[in-house]
NUDREN-227294 format. One record per atom (N, C-alpha, C): residue number from 1; residue in one letter; atom name; x, z, y. Coordinates in steps of 0.02 Angstrom, whole numbers, plus 50000, padded with zeros to 5 digits. Layout:
BEGIN
   seq   type   atom       X       Z       Y
   NUM      A     CA       X       Z       Y
...
! end
This chain:
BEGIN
   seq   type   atom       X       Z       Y
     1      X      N   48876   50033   50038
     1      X     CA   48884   50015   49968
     1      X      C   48863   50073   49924
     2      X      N   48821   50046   49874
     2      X     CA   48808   50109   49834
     2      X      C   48849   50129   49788
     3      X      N   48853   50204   49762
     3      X     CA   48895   50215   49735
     3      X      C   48867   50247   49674
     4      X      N   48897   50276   49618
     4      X     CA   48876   50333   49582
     4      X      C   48941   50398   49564
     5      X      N   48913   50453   49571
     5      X     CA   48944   50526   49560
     5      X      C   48950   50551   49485
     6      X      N   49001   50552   49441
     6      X     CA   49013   50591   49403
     6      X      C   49035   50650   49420
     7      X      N   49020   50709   49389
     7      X     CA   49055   50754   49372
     7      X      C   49074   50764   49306
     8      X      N   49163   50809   49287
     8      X     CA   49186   50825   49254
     8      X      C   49182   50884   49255
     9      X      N   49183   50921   49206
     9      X     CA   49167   50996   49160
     9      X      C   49221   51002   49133
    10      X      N   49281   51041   49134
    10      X     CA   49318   51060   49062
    10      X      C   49335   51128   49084
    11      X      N   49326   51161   49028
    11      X     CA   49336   51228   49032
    11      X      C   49400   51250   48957
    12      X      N   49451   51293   48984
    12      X     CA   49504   51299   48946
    12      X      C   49504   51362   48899
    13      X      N   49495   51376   48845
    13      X     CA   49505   51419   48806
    13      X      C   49564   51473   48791
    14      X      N   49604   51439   48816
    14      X     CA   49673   51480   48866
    14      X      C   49691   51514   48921
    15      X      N   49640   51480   48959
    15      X     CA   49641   51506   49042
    15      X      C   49597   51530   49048
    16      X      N   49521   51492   49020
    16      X     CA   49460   51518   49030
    16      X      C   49459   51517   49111
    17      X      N   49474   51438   49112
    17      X     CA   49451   51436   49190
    17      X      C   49417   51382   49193
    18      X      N   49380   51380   49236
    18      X     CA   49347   51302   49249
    18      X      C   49357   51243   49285
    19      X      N   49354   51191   49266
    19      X     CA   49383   51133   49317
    19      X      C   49334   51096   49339
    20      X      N   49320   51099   49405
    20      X     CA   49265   51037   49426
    20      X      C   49290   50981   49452
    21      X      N   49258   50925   49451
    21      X     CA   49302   50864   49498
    21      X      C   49236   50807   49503
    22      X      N   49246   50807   49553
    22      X     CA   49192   50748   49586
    22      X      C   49214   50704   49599
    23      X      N   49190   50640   49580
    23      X     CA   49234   50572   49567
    23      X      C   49174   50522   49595
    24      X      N   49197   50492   49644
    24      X     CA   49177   50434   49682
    24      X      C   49175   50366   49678
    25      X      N   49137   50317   49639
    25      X     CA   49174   50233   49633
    25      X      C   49111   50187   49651
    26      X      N   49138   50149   49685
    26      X     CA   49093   50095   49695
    26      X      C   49078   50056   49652
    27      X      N   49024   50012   49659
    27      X     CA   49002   49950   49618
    27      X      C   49044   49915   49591
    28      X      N   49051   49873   49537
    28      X     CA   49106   49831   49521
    28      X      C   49158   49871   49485
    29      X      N   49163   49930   49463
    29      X     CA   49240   49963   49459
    29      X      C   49223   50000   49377
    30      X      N   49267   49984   49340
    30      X     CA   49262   50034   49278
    30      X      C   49330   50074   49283
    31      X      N   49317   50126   49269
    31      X     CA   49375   50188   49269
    31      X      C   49395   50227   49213
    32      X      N   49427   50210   49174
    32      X     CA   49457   50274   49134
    32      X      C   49510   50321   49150
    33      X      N   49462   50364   49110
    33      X     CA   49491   50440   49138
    33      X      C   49529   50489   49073
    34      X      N   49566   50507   49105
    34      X     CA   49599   50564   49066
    34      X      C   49635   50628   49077
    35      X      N   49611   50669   49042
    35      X     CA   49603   50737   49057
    35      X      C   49674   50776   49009
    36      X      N   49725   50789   49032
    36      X     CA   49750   50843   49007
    36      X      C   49777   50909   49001
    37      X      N   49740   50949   48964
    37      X     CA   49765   51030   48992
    37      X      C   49779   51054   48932
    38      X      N   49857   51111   48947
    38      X     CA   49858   51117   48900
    38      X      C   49819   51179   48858
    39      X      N   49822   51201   48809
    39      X     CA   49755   51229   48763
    39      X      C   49714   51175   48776
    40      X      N   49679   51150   48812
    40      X     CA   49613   51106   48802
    40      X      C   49581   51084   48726
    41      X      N   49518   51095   48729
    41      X     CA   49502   51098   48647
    41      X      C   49452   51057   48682
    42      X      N   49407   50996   48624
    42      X     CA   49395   50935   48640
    42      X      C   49297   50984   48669
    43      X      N   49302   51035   48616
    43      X     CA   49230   51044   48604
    43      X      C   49195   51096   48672
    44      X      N   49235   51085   48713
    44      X     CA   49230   51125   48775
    44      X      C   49247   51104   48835
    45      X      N   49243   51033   48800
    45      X     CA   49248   50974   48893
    45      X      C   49200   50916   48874
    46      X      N   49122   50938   48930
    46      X     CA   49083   50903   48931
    46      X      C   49066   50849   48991
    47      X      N   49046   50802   48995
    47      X     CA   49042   50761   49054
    47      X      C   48956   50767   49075
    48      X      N   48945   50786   49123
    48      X     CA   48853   50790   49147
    48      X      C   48863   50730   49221
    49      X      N   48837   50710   49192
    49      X     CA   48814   50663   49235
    49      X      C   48751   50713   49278
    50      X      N   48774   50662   49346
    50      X     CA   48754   50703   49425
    50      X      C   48696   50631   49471
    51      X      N   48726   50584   49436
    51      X     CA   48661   50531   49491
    51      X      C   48644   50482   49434
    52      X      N   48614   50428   49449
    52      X     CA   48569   50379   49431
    52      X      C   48623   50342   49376
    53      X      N   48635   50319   49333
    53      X     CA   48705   50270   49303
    53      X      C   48681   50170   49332
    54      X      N   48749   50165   49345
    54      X     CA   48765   50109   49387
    54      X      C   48777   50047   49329
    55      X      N   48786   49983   49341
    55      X     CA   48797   49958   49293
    55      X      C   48886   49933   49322
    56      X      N   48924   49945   49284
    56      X     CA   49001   49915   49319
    56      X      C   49034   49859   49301
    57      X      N   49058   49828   49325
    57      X     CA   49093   49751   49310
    57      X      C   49172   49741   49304
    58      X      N   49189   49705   49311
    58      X     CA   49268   49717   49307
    58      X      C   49303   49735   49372
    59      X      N   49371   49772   49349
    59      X     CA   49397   49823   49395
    59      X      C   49417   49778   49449
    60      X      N   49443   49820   49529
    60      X     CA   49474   49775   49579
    60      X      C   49528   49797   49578
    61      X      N   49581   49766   49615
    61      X     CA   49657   49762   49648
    61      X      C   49665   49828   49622
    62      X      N   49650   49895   49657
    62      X     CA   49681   49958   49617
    62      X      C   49631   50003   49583
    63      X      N   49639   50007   49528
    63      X     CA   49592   50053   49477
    63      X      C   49574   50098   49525
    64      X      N   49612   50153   49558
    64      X     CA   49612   50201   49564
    64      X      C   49582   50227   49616
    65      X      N   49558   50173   49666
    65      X     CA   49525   50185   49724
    65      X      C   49485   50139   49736
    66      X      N   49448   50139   49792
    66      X     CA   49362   50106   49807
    66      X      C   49390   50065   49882
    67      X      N   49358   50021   49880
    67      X     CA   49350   49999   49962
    67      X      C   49327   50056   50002
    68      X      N   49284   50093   50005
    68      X     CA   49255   50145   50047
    68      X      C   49297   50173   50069
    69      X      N   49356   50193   50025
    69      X     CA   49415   50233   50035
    69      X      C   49472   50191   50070
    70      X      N   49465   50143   50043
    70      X     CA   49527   50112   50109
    70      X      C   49518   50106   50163
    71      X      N   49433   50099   50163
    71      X     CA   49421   50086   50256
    71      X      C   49439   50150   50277
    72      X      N   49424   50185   50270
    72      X     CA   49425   50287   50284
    72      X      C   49491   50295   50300
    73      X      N   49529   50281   50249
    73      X     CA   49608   50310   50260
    73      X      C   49658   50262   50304
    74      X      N   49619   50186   50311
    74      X     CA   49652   50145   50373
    74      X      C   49639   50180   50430
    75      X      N   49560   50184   50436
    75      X     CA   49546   50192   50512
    75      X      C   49569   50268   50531
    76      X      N   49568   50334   50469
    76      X     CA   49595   50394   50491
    76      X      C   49665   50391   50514
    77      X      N   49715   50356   50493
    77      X     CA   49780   50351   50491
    77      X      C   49798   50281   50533
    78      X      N   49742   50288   50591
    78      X     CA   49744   50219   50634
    78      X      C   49770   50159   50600
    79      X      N   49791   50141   50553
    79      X     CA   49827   50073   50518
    79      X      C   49786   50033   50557
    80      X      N   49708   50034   50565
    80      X     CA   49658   49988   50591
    80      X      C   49639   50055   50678
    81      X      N   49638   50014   50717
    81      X     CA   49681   49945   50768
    81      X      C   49734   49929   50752
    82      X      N   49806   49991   50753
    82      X     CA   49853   49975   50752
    82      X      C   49895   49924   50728
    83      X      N   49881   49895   50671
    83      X     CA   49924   49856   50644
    83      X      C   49863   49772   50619
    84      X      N   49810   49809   50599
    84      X     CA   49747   49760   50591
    84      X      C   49692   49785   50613
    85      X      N   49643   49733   50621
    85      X     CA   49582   49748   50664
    85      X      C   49520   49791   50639
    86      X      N   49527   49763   50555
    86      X     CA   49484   49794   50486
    86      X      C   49534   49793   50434
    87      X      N   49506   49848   50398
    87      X     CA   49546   49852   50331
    87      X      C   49541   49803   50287
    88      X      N   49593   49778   50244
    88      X     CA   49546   49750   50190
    88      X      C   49505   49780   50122
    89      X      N   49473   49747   50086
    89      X     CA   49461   49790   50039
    89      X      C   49465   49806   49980
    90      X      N   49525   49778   49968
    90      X     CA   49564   49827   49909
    90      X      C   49630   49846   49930
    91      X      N   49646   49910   49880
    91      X     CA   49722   49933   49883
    91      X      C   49766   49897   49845
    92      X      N   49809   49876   49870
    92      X     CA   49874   49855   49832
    92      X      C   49900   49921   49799
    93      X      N   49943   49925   49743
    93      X     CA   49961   49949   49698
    93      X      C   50055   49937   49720
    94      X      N   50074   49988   49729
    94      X     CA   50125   49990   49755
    94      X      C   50180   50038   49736
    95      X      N   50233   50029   49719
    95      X     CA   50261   50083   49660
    95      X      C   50329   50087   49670
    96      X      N   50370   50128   49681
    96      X     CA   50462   50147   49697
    96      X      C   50470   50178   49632
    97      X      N   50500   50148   49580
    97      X     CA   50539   50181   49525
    97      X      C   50474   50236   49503
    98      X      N   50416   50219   49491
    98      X     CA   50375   50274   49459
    98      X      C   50348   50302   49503
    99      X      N   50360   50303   49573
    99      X     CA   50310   50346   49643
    99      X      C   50273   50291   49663
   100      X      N   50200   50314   49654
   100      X     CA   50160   50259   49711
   100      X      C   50152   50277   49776
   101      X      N   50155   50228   49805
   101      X     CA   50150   50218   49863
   101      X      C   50077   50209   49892
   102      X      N   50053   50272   49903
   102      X     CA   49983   50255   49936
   102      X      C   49961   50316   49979
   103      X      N   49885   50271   50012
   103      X     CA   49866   50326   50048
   103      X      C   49886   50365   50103
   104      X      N   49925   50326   50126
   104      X     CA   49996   50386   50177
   104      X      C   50019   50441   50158
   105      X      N   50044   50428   50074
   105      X     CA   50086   50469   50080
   105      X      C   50150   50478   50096
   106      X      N   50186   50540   50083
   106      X     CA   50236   50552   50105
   106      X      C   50299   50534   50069
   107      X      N   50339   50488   50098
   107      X     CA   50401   50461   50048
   107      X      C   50469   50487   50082
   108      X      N   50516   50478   50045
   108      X     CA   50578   50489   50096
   108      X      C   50622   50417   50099
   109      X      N   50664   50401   50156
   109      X     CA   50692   50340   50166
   109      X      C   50739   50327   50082
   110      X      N   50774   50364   50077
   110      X     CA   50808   50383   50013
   110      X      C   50763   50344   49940
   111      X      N   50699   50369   49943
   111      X     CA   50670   50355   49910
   111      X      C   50641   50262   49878
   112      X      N   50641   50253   49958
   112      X     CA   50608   50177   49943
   112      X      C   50658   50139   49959
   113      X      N   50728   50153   49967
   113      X     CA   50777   50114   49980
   113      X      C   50776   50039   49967
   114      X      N   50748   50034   49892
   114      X     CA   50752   49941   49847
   114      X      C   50696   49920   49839
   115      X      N   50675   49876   49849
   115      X     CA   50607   49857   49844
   115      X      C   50556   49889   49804
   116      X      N   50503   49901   49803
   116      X     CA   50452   49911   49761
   116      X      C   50432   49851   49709
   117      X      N   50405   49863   49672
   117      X     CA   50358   49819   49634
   117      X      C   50276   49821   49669
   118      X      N   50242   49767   49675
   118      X     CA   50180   49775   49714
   118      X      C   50142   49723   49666
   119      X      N   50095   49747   49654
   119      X     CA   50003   49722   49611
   119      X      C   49950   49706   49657
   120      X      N   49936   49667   49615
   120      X     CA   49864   49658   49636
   120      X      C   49820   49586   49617
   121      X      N   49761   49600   49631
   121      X     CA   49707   49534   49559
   121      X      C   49750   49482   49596
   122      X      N   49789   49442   49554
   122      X     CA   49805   49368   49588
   122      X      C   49794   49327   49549
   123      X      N   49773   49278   49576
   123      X     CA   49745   49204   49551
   123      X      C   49814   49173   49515
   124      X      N   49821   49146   49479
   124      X     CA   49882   49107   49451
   124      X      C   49922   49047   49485
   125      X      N   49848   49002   49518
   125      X     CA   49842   48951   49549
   125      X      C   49855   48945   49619
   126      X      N   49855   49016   49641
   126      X     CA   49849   49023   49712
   126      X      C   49916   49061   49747
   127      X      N   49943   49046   49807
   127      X     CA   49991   49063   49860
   127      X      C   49981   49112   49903
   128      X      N   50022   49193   49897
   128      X     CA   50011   49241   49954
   128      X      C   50079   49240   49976
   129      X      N   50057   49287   50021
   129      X     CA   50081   49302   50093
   129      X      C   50095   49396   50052
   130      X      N   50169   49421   50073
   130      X     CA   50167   49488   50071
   130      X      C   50207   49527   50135
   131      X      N   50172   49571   50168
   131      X     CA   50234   49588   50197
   131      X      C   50217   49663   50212
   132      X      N   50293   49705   50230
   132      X     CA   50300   49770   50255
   132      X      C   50297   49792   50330
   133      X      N   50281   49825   50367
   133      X     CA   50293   49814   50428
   133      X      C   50289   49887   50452
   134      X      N   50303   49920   50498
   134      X     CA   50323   49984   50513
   134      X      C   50288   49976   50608
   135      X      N   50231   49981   50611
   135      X     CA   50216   50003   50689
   135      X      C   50228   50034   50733
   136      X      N   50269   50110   50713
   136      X     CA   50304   50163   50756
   136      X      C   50370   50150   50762
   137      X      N   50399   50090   50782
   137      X     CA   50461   50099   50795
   137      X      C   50480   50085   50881
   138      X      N   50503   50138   50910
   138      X     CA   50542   50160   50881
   138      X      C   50511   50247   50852
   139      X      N   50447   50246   50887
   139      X     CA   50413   50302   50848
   139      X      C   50336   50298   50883
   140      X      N   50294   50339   50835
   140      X     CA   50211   50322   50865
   140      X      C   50203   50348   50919
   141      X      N   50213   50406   50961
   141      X     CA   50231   50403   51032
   141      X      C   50252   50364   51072
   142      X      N   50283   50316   51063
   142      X     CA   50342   50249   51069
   142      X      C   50334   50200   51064
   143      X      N   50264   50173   51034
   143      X     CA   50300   50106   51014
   143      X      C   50320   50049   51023
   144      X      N   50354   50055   51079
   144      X     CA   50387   49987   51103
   144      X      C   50400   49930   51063
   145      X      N   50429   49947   51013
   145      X     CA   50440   49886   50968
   145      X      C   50405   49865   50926
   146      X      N   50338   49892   50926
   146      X     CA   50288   49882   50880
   146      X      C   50282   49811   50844
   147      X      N   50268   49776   50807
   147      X     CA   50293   49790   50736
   147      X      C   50351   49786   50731
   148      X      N   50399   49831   50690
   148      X     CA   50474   49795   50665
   148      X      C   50451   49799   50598
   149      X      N   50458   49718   50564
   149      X     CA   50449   49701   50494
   149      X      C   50494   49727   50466
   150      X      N   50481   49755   50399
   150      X     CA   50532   49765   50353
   150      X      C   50546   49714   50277
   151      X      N   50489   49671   50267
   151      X     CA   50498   49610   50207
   151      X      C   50441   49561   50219
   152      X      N   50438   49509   50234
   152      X     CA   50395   49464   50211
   152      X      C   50408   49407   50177
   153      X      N   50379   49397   50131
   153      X     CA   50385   49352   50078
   153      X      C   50329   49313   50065
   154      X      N   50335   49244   50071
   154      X     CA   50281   49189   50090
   154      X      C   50268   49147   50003
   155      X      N   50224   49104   50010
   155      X     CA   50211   49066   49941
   155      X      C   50240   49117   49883
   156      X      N   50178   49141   49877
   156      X     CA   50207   49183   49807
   156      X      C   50174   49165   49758
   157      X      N   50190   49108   49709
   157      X     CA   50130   49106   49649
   157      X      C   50118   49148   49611
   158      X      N   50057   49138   49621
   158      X     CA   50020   49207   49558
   158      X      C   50037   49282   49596
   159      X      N   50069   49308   49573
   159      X     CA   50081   49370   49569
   159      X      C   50179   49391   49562
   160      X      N   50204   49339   49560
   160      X     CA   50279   49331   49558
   160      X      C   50322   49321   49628
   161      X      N   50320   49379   49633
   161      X     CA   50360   49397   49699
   161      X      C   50411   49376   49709
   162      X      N   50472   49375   49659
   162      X     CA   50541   49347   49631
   162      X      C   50547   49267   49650
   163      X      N   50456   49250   49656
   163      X     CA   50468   49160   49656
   163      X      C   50422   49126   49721
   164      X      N   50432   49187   49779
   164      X     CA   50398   49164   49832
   164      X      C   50460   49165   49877
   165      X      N   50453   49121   49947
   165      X     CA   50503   49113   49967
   165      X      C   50518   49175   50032
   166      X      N   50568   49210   50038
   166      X     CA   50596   49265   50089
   166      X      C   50605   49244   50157
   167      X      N   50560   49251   50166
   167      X     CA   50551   49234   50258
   167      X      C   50603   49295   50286
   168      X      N   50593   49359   50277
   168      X     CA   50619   49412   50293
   168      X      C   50640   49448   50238
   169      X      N   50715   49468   50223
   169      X     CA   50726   49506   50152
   169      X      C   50703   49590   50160
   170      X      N   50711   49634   50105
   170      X     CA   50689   49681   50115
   170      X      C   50732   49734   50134
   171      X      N   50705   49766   50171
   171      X     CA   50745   49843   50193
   171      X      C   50736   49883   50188
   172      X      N   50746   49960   50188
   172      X     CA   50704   49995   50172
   172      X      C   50694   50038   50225
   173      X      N   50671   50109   50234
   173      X     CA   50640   50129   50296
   173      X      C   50697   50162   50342
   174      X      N   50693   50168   50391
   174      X     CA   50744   50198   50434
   174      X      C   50719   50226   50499
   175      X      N   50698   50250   50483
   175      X     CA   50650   50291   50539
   175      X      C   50694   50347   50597
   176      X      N   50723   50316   50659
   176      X     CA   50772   50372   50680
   176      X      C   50750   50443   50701
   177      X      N   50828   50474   50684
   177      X     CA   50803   50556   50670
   177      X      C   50757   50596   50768
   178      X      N   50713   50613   50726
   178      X     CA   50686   50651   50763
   178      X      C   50625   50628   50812
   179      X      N   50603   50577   50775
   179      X     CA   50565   50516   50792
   179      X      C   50475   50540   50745
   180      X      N   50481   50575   50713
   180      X     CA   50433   50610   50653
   180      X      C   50414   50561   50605
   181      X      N   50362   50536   50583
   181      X     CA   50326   50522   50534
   181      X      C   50312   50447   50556
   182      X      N   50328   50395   50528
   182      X     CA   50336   50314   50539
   182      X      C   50269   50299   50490
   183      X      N   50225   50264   50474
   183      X     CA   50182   50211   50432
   183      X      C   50212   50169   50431
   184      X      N   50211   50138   50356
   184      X     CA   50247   50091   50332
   184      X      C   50169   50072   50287
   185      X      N   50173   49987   50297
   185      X     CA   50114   49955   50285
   185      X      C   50122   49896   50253
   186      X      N   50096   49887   50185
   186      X     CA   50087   49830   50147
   186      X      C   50010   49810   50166
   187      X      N   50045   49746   50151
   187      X     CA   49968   49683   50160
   187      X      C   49976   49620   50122
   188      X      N   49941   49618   50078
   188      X     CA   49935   49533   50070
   188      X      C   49868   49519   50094
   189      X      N   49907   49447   50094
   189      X     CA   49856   49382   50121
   189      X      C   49834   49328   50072
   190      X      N   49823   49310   50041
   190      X     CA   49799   49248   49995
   190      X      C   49804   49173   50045
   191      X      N   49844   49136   50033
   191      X     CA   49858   49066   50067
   191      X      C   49812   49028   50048
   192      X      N   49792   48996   50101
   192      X     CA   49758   48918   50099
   192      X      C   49774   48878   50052
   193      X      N   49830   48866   50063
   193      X     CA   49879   48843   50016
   193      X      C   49944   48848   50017
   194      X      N   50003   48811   50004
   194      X     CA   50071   48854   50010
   194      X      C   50091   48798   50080
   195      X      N   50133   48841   50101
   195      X     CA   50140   48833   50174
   195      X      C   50214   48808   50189
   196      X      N   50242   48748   50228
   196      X     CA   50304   48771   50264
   196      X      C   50315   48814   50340
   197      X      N   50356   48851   50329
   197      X     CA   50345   48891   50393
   197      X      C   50415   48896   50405
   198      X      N   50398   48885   50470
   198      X     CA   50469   48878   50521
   198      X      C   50484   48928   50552
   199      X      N   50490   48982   50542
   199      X     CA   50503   49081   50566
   199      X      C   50584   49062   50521
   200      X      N   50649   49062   50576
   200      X     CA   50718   49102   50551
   200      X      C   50692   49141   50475
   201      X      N   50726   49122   50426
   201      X     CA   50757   49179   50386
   201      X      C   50795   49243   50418
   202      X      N   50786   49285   50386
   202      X     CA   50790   49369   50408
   202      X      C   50842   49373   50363
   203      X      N   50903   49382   50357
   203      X     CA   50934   49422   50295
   203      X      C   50940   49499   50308
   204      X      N   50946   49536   50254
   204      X     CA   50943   49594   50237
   204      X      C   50993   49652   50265
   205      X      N   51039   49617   50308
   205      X     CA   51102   49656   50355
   205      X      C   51081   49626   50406
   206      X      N   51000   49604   50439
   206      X     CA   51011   49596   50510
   206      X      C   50929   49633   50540
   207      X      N   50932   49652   50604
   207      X     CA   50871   49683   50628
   207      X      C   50846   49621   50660
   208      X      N   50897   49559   50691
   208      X     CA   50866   49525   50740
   208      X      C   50783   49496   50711
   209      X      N   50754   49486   50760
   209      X     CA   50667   49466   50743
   209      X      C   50648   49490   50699
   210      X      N   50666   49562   50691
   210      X     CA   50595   49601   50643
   210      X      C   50572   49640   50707
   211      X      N   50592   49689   50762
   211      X     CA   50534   49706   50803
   211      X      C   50516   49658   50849
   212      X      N   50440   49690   50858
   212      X     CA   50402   49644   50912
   212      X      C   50362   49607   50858
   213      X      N   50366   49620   50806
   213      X     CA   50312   49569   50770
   213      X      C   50245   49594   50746
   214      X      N   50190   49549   50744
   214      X     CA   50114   49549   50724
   214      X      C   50101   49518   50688
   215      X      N   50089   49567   50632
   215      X     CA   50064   49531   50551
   215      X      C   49990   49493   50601
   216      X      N   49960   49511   50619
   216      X     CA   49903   49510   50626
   216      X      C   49903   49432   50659
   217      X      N   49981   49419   50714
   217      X     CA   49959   49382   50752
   217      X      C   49998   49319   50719
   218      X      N   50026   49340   50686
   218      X     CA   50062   49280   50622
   218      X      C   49998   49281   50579
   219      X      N   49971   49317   50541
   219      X     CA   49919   49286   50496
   219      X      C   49866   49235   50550
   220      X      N   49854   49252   50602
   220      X     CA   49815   49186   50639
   220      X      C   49859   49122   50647
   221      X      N   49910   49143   50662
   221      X     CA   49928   49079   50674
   221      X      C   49969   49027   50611
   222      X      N   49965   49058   50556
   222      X     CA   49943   49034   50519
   222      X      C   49888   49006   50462
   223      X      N   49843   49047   50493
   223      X     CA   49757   49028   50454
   223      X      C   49751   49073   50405
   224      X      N   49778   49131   50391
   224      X     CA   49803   49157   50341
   224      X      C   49717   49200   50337
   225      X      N   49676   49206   50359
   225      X     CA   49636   49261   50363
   225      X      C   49625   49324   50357
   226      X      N   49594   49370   50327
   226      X     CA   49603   49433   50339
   226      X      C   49639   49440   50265
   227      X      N   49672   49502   50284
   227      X     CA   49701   49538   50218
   227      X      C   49691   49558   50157
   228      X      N   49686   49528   50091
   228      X     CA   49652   49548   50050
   228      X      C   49654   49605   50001
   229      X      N   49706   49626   50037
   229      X     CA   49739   49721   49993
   229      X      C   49804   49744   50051
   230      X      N   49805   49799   50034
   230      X     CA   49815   49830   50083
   230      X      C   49843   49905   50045
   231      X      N   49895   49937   50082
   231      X     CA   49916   50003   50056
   231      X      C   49962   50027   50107
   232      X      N   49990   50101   50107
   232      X     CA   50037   50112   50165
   232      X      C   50071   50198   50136
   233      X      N   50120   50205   50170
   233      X     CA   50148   50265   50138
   233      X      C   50187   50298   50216
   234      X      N   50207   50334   50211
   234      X     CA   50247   50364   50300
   234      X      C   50300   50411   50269
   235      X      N   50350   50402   50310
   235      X     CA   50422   50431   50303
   235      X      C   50458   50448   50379
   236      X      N   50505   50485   50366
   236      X     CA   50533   50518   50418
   236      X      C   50613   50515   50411
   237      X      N   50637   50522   50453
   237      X     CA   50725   50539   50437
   237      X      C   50742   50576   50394
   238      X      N   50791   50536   50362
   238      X     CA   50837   50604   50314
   238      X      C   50887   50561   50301
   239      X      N   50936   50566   50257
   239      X     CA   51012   50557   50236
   239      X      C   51038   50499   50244
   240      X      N   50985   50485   50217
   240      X     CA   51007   50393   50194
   240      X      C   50983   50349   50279
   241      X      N   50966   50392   50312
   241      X     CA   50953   50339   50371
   241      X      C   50996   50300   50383
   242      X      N   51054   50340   50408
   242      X     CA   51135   50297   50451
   242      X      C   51130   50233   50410
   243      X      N   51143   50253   50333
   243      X     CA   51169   50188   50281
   243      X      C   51125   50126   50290
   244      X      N   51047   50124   50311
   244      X     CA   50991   50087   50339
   244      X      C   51017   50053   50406
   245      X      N   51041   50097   50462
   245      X     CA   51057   50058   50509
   245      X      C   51125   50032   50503
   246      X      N   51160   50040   50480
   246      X     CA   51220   49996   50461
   246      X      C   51202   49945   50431
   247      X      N   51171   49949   50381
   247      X     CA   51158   49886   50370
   247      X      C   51117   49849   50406
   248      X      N   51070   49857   50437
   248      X     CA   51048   49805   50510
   248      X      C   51096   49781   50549
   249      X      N   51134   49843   50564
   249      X     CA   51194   49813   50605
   249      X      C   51246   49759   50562
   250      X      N   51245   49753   50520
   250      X     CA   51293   49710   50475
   250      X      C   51353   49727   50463
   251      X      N   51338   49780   50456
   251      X     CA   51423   49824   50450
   251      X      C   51416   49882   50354
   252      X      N   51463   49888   50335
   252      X     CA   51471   49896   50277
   252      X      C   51465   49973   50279
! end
C-alpha cells in the first residue's frame, strides 16, 4: 500500500531545541495534528513536506493508526497465529476511563477493572460481534487454556454496545501472579445479520466456559468472517488480582 511521509519541524525559542517526527499514513486517512510546546511561537514551526502529496479520503476505524501498522504489531506480538490467522485492518479504538488501550500496551489489572468504551466505523443498520479474549492463560509459556474469554457481546446495533445481547459478561484481567505479561485482545466482527446463538450465558461471577475458547473457531462457525478491527493491550499481576478471582469463583 502506498503511503506518503510528512515531516514535522518545530523548533522552540525556549529550549532552542529541535523536534523531528516522521509520520506514516496510508491511503484513505486524513489526520490532524497538533503540536504543543510550551514557549512554541507559531513563526518557527514549519511543515516540509518529504514525498509526493497523496490525495486522502475519509478517515478509518482509528484516526491514529494505518492498517500497515496493525498487521506489524499483530504478527510482532504473535496476536496472528495465536489468537487469528490475519489481522484485521483497522484498530478498534479502545479506552479505560481516558487510557487507550492499544498496541500492546501496558495496563494494570486495577486499571481495566469495568468495561471500556470501544469505537469503531459502524454501520447503523448493521449487527457486530465484540469480544475480549486473553490467550496466555494460564500464561504464554502455558497455554493450556488458551482462549479464556473475558466479554463477548453479540447483535450490537450500530455501535451500541449497551443494546447488544451478553453472551459472556465482562471481567476484567486477572492474570495469576507470577505468570508475566498476558495479551488481552479485542475484535469485532460485523454480522451477516443478527443471529440467535445458543452458547450458555456467562455471568460476570463465573469462569465456567470462558477457557478453551476460539474466537476464531466461533467466528467460523458462525459465518462471522474475518475481523474487521482489532486492538490489544497486556497486563500482569498486581493488587486487584485476588478480587478478579473471587469473583469467578462467585464468592464476595
Amino acid at each position: 500500500m502506498n503511503t506518503s511521509t510528512y515531516g514535522i519541524y518545530c523548533q522552540t525559542t525556549k529550549w532552542e531545541k529541535k523536534f523531528n517526527r516522521i509520520l506514516h499514513y496510508s491511503k484513505q486517512e486524513i489526520i490532524y495534528f497538533q503540536f504543543y510546546f510550551i514557549g512554541l511561537q507559531k513563526k518557527n514551526c514549519a511543515t516540509k513536506r518529504l514525498s509526493h502529496w497523496k490525495t486522502f479520503g475519509r478517515a478509518p476505524m482509528a484516526v491514529a493508526s494505518t492498517a500497515v501498522n496493525i498487521q506489524e504489531i499483530f504478527k510482532q506480538h504473535q496476536v496472528v497465529p495465536d489468537v487469528i490467522p490475519s489481522a484485521p485492518k483497522n484498530f478498534l479504538k479502545v479506552t479505560y476511563k481516558g487510557v487507550v488501550a492499544e498496541n500492546g500496551i501496558e495496563l494494570t489489572p486495577t486499571q481495566v477493572a469495568t468495561p471500556p468504551t470501544v469505537e469503531w466505523d459502524a454501520e447503523s443498520d448493521a449487527f457486530y460481534l465484540l469480544v475480549m479474549t486473553d490467550p496466555d492463560a494460564p500464561s504464554r509459556k502455558d497455554p493450556r487454556f488458551r482462549e479464556f474469554h473475558h466479554w463477548l457481546v453479540a447483535n450490537i446495533p450500530g455501535a451500541e454496545i449497551s443494546k447488544g445481547d451478553v453472551l459472556t459478561a465482562y471481567v476484567g484481567s486477572g492474570p495469576p501472579k507470577g505468570t508475566g505479561l498476558h495479551r488481552y485482545v479485542f475484535l469485532i466482527y460485523k454480522q451477516p445479520t443478527k443471529i440467535r446463538f445458543q452458547e450458555p450465558r456467562i455471568p460476570k461471577n463465573s469462569s465456567q466456559n470462558r477457557p478453551n475458547f476460539s474466537v476464531a473457531k466461533f467466528a467460523k462457525k458462525h459465518k462471522l468472517g474475518d475481523p474487521i478491527g482489532g486492538n490489544f493491550f497486556q497486563a500482569e499481576w498486581d493488587e486487584y488480582v485476588p478480587t478478579v478471582h473471587k469473583q469467578l469463583a462467585g464468592k464476595k
